[in-house]
C-alpha positions in Angstrom: 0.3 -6.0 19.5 3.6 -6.5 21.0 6.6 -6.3 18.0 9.4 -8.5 18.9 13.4 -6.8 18.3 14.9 -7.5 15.0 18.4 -6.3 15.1 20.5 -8.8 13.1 18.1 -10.8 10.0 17.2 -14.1 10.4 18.8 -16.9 8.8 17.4 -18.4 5.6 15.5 -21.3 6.2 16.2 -24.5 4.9 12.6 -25.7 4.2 9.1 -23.9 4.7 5.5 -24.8 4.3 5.1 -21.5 2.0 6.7 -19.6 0.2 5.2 -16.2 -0.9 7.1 -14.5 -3.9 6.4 -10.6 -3.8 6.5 -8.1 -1.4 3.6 -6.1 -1.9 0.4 -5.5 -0.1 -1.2 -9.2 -1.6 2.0 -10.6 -0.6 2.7 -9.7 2.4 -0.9 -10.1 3.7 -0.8 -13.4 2.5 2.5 -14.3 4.7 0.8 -12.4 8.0 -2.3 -14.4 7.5 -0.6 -17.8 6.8 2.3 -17.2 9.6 -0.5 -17.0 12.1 -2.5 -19.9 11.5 0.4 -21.6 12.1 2.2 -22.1 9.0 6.3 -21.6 8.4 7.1 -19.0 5.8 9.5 -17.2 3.8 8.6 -14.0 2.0 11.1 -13.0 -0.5 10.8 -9.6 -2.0 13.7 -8.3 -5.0 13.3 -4.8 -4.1 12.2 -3.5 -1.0 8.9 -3.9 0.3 6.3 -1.8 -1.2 8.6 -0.7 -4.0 6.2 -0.9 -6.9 2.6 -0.4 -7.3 2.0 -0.8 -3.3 3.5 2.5 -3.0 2.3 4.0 -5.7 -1.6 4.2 -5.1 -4.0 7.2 -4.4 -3.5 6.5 -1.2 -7.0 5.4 0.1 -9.2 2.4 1.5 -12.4 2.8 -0.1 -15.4 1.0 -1.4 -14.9 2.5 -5.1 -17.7 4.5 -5.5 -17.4 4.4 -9.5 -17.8 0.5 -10.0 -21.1 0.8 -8.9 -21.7 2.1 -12.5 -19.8 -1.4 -13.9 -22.8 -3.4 -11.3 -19.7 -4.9 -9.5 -21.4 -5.2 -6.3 -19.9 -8.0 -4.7 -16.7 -6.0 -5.2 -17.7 -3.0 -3.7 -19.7 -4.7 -0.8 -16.5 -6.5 0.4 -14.2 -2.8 0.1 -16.7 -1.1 2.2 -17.0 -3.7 4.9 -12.8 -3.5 4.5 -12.8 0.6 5.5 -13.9 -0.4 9.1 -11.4 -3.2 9.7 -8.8 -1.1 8.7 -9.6 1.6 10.8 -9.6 -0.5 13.5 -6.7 -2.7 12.9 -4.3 0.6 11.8 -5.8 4.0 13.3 -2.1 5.4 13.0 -2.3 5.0 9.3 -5.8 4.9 8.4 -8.3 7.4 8.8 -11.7 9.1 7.7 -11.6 11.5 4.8 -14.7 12.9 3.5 -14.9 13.4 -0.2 -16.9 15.9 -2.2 -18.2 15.9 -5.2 -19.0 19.0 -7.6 -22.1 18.0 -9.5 -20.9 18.1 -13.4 -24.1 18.4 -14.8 -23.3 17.1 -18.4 -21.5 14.2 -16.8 -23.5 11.9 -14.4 -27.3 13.2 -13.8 -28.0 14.0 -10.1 -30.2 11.5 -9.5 -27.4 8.6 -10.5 -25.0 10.0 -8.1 -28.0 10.2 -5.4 -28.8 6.6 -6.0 -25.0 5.3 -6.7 -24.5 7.4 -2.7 -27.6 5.8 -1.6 -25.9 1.8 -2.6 -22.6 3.3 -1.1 -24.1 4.2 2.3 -26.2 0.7 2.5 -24.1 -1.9 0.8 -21.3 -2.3 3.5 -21.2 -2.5 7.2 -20.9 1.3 7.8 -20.4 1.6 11.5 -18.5 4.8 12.4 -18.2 6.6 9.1 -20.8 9.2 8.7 -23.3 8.6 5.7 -23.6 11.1 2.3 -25.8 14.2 1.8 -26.3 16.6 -0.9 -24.3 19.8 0.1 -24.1 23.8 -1.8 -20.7 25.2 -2.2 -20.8 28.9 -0.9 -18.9 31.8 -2.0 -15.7 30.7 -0.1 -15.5 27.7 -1.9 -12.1 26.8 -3.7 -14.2 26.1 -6.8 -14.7 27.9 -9.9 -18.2 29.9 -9.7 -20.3 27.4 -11.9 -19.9 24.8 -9.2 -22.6 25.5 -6.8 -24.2 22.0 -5.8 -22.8 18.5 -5.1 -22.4 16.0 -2.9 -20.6 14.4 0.1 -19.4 11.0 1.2 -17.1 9.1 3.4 -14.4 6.9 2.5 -10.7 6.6 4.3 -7.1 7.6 3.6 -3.9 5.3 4.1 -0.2 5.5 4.2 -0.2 2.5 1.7 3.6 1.7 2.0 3.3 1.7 5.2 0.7 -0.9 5.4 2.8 -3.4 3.9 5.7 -2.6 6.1 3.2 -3.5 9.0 1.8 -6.1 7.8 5.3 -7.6 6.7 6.0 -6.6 10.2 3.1 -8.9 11.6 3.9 -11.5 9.6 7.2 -11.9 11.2 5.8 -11.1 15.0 4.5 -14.9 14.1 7.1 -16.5 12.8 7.3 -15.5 9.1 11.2 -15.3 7.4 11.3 -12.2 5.7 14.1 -11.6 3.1 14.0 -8.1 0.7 16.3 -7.9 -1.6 15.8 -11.6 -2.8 14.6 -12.7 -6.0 13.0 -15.9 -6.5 15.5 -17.1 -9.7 14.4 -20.7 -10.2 11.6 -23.5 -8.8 12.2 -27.0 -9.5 9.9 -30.1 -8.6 11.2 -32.7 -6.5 9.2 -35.5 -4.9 8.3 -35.4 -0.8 7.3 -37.2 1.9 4.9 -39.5 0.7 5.1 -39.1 -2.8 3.8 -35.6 -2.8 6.2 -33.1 -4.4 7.0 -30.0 -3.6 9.3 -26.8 -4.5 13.3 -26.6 -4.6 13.4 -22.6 -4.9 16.6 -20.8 -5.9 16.4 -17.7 -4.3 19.3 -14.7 -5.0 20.6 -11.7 -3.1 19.9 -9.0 -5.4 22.9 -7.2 -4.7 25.4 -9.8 -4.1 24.3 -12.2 -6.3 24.7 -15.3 -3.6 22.6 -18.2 -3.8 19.8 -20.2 -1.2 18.5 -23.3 -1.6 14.8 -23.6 0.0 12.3 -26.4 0.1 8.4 -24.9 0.1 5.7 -27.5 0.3 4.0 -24.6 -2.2 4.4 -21.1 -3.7 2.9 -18.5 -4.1 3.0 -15.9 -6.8 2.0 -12.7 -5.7 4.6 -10.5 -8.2 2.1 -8.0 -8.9 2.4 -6.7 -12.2 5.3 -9.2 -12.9 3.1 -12.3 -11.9 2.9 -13.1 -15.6 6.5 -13.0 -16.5 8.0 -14.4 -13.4 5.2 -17.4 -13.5 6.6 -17.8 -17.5 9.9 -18.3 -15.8 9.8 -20.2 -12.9 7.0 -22.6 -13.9 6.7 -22.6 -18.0 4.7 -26.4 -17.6 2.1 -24.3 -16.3 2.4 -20.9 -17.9 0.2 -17.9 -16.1 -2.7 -16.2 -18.1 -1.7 -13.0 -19.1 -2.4 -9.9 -16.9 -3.5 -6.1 -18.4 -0.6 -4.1 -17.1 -2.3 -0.4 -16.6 0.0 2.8 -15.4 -1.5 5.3 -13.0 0.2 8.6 -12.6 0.0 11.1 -9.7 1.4 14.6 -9.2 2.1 16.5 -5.5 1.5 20.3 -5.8 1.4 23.3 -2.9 -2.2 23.2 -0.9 -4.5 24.1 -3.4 -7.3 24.4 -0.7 -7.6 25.0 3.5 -9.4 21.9 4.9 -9.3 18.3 5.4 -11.7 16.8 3.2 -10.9 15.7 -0.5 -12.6 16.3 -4.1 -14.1 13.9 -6.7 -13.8 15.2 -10.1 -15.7 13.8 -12.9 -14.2 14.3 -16.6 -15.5 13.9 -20.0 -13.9 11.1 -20.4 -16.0 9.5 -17.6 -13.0 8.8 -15.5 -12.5 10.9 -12.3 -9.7 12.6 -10.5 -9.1 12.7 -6.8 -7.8 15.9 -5.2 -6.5 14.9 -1.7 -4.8 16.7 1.4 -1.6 15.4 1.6 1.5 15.7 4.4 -0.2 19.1 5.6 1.5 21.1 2.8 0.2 19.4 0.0 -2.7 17.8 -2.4 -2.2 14.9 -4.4 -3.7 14.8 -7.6 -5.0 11.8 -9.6 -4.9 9.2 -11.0 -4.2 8.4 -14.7 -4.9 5.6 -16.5 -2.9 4.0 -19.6 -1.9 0.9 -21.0 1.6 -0.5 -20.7 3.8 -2.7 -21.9 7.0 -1.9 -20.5 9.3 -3.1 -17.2 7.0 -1.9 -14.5 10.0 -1.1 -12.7 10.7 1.7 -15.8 6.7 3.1 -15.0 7.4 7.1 -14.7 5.2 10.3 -15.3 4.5 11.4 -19.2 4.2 15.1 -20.4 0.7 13.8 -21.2 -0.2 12.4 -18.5 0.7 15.7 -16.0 -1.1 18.0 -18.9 -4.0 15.9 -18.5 -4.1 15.9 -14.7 -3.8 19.6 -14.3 -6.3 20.5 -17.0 -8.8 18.6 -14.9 -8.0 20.6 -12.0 -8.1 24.0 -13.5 -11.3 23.2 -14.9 -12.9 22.6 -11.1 -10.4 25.4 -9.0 -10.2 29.0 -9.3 -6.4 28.9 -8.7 -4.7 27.4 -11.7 -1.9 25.4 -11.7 0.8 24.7 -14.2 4.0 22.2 -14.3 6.0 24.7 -12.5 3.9 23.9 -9.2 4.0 20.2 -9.6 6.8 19.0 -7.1 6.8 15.5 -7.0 5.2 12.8 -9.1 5.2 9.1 -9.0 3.8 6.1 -11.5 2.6 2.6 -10.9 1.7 0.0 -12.6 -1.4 -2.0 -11.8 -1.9 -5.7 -12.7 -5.5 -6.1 -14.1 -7.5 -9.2 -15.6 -7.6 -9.0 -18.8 -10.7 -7.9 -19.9 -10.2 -7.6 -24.2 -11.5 -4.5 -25.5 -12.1 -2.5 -22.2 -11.2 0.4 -21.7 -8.3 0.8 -19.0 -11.0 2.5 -16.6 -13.4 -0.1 -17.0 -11.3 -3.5 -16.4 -12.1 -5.2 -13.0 -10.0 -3.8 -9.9 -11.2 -7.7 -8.2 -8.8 -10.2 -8.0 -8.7 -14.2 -8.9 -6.8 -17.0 -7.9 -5.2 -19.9 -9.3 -4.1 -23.4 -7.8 -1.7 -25.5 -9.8 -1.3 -29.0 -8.1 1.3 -29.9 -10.8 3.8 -30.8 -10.7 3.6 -29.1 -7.2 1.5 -26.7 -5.7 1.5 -23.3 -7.0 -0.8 -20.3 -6.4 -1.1 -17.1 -8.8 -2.6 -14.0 -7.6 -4.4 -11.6 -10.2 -5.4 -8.4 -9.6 -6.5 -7.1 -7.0 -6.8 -3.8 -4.9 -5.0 -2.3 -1.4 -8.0 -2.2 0.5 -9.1 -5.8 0.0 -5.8 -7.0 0.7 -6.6 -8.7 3.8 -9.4 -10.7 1.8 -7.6 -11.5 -0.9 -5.6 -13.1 1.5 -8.0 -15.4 3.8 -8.8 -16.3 0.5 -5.7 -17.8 -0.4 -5.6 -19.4 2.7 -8.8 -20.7 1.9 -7.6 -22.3 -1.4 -4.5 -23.7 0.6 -6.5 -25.1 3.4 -6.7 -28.8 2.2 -2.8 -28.9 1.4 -2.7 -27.6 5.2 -5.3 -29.3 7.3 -3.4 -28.7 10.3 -3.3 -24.9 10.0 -5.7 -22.6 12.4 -9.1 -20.6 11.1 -9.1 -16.8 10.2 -7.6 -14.1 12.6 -6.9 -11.3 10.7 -10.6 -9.7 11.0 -9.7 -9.0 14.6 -6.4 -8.3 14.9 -4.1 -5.0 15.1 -1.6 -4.4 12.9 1.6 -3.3 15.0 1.8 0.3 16.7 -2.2 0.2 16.0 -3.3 -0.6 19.6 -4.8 3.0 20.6 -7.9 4.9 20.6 -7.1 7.7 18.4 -4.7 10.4 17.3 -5.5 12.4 19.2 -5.6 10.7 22.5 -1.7 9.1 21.5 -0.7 12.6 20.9 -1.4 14.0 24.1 -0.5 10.8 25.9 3.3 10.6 24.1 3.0 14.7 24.9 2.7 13.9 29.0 5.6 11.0 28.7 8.0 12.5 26.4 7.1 16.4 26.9 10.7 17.1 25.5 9.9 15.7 21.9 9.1 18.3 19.5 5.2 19.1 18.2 6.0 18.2 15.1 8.4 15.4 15.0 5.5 13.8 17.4 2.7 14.3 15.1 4.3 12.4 12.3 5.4 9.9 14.6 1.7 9.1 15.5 0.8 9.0 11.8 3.7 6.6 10.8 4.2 4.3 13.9 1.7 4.5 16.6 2.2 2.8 19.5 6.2 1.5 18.0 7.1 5.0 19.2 7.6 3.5 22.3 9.8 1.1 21.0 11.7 3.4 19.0 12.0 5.9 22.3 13.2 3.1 24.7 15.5 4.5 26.5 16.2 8.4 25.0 15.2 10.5 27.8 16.2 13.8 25.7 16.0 15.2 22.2 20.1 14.5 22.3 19.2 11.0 22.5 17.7 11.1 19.3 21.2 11.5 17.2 22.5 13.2 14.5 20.1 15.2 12.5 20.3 14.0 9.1 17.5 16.4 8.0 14.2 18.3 7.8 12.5 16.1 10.8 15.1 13.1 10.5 17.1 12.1 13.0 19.7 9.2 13.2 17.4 7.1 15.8 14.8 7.1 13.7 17.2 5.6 10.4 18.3 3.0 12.6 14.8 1.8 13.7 13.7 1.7 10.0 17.5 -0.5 9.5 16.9 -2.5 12.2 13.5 -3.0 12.4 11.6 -2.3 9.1 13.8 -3.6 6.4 14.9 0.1 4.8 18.4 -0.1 3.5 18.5 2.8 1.2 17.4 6.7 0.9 14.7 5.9 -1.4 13.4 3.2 1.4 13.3 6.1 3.7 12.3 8.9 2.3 9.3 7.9 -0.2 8.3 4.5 1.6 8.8 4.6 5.5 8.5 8.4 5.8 7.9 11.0 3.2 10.0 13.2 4.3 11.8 13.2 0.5 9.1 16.1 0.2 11.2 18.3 2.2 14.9 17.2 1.6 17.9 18.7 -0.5 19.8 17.1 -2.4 22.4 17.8 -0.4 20.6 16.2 2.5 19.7 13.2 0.8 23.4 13.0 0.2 24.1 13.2 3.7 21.4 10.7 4.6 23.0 8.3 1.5 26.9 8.9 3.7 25.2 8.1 7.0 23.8 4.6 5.3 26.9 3.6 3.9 29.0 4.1 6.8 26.1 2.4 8.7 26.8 -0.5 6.6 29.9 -0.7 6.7 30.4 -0.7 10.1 27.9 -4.0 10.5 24.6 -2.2 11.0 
């Protein structure tokens, strides 16, 4: 997919046939899919994109092997068939990740996992993903002694910040006006063209404070965990139903094990833990579960929550861990229906809409999960299609997302290795990982490692901060280093500092 320049932001448009409120993974699969069936649109995001709970996932497409128990089949059916689009569409960002799993005796009996495997292999379109088997974990295992049989399946990893900058990416390729640091701030009805009304928005620069005016035959609300409060304040005539607002937690720690697959880990709680490889140095470790109640913007890491995550793990690995290895940690908050009187674990990861016609048209999003984004999405379409009888049919099943249109990894690497033998091993690598094929773009015309700027830091140069500027929305260090890259593994203080003077005098010089 070819990604047009995008030095200078567009101007905001005066009237669109949708606008999409949230720049998450819902939303910003909802404005790719509806910009290319034709549609104008304007996504406005008040953060950056991928700020929240996009960001802050386990970092994996995958059928959810643990709802089989909760007989939500449909669910699971549609998240398998997902893994291989994604693969497809995003190879530079998604890839296969076997998982095993220690068999807990007391836990789940063998024969449930064998026949929950068995549904898992079968219910979805599995096409290059190998199937499970029972495996025996040997004397060289990184498990404690007492962990001798188990099991072995395939699901798929993915950069899930990135995915939203690519897919916020495609949506502008056809057409779609996108605008971070906006907040939708008011909606007001007004009558249309033939007595059908439609939206004034209000929408406001989060950091200036200055105003736009924009007309949107409809809205929708894909706010995530704040669907339910924003929906309360722009549209109180038709007040949203309330969402279950449920915090996961996650912790980084040194390797704990040499390999590339991951671990399930069951608990007595009947939850389980994922272990996963993580930027080459690391694994990734969780997730939690709790209620909340607060700002999701205020989600963050309890004493009980990292207590809880590491227990699990010393349980299942010979080498313990304590806080002193953790060293980073993130939280997000995921927006759930509300089930009364489930437990947290329990409550349905699907998603619902809802179409208000009056006193214009308005569309909620609920729920939902990363790697049924790009369903949840045709499916708003869907919904939409009789306000928009004009638009085109589904595309997305087919398409690339942009840098995705290559073979493999592998076969980019050694390709970008022959045309730019200059460019360092490693800097390459991550390069494949994070942009594929937009390396080419981002290399246009540096013939030399000199051409690549300042360094700003461990693996950051100043060509690569002005790409993410220019081209993928990032404005700040945080953007940069947790969202676009996560390089913030690696840097200083005093390097973030440095990457935080480089922005600023970016900015003010008009970049």
């Amino acid at each position: 997919m070819v990604v047009s320049s995008v030095t200078h932001p567009p101007a905001m448009p005066s009237s669109v046939d949708l606008l999409v409120v949230g720049g998450g993974i819902n939303g910003a699969g909802i404005a790719a899919d509806a910009a290319g069936r034709g549609l104008s649109v304007l996504l406005c995001e008040k953060s950056d994109l991928g700020g929240a709970t996009s960001s802050a996932s386990t970092k994996l497409i995958h059928g959810g092997l643990r709802y089989l128990e909760y007989y939500e089949f449909r669910l699971v059916r549609e998240s398998l068939a997902e893994r291989e689009v994604l693969l497809r569409a995003a190879p530079h960002i998604v890839w296969p990740l076997r998982f095993r799993l220690p068999h807990q005796p007391s836990q789940r009996p063998a024969w449930m996992i064998r026949a929950g495997l068995f549904l898992y292999d079968h219910l979805g379109k599995r096409v290059t993903l190998p199937a499970s088997r029972s495996i025996r974990f040997g004397d060289d295992s990184p498990l404690v002694a007492q962990f001798r049989k188990g099991f072995e399946y395939s699901d798929c990893w993915v950069d899930d910040a990135r995915l939203v900058v690519l897919n916020a990416m495609q949506a502008r390729h056809h057409g779609a006006v996108v605008k971070t640091r906006t907040a939708c701030t008011a909606l007001t009805a007004t009558s249309g063209d033939g007595g059908r009304a439609t939206w004034q928005a209000t929408l406001t620069d989060s950091g200036t404070g200055v105003q736009s005016q924009v007309s949107a035959r409809c809205v929708v609300n894909a706010a995530g965990p704040w669907v339910s409060h924003l929906g309360k304040q722009l549209a109180p005539e038709t007040p949203p139903d309330p969402v279950r607002l449920v915090k996961g937690s996650h912790i980084v720690v040194p390797r704990l094990y040499d390999g590339d697959h991951a671990y399930m880990l069951q608990h007595v709680d009947g939850r389980v833990i994922f272990v996963i490889p993580y930027e080459n140095e690391f694994s990734l470790i969780g997730t939690t579960e709790q209620d909340f109640a607060a700002d999701p913007a205020e989600a963050r890491i309890s004493e009980e929550e990292t207590t809880y995550l590491l227990a699990i793990v010393n349980q299942y690995f010979r080498r313990g861990l304590s806080e002193e290895d953790v060293r980073h940690q993130f939280s997000g908050v995921r927006p759930l229906i509300d089930e009364e009187g489930e437990n947290a674990s329990k409550v349905s990861r699907d998603y619902t809409l809802e179409l208000d016609l009056a006193p214009a048209p308005l569309l909620t999003v609920y729920g939902g999960k990363i790697t049924t984004y790009r369903r949840l999405a045709e499916a708003v379409l869907h919904k939409l299609a009789p306000l928009f009888p004009d638009m085109t049919g589904d595309w997305t099943s087919k398409a690339t997302l942009p840098g995705g249109d290559f073979e493999s990894q592998n076969a980019l690497s050694g390709q970008l290795a022959a045309e730019y033998p200059w460019l360092a091993p490693a800097l390459r690598e991550r390069w494949v990982k994070q942009y594929g094929m937009l390396i080419k773009g981002l290399l246009d015309g540096v013939t030399d490692m000199t051409g690549l700027g300042a360094k700003i830091g461990p693996d950051l140069y100043a060509r690569e901060v002005d790409y993410l500027c220019d081209q993928e929305w990032a404005r700040t260090a945080d953007d940069i280093l947790w969202r676009r890259t996560k390089l913030g593994l690696w840097f200083s203080d005093a390097e973030r500092t440095a990457l935080d003077d480089y922005l600023r005098a970016r900015s003010a010089h008009g970049g």
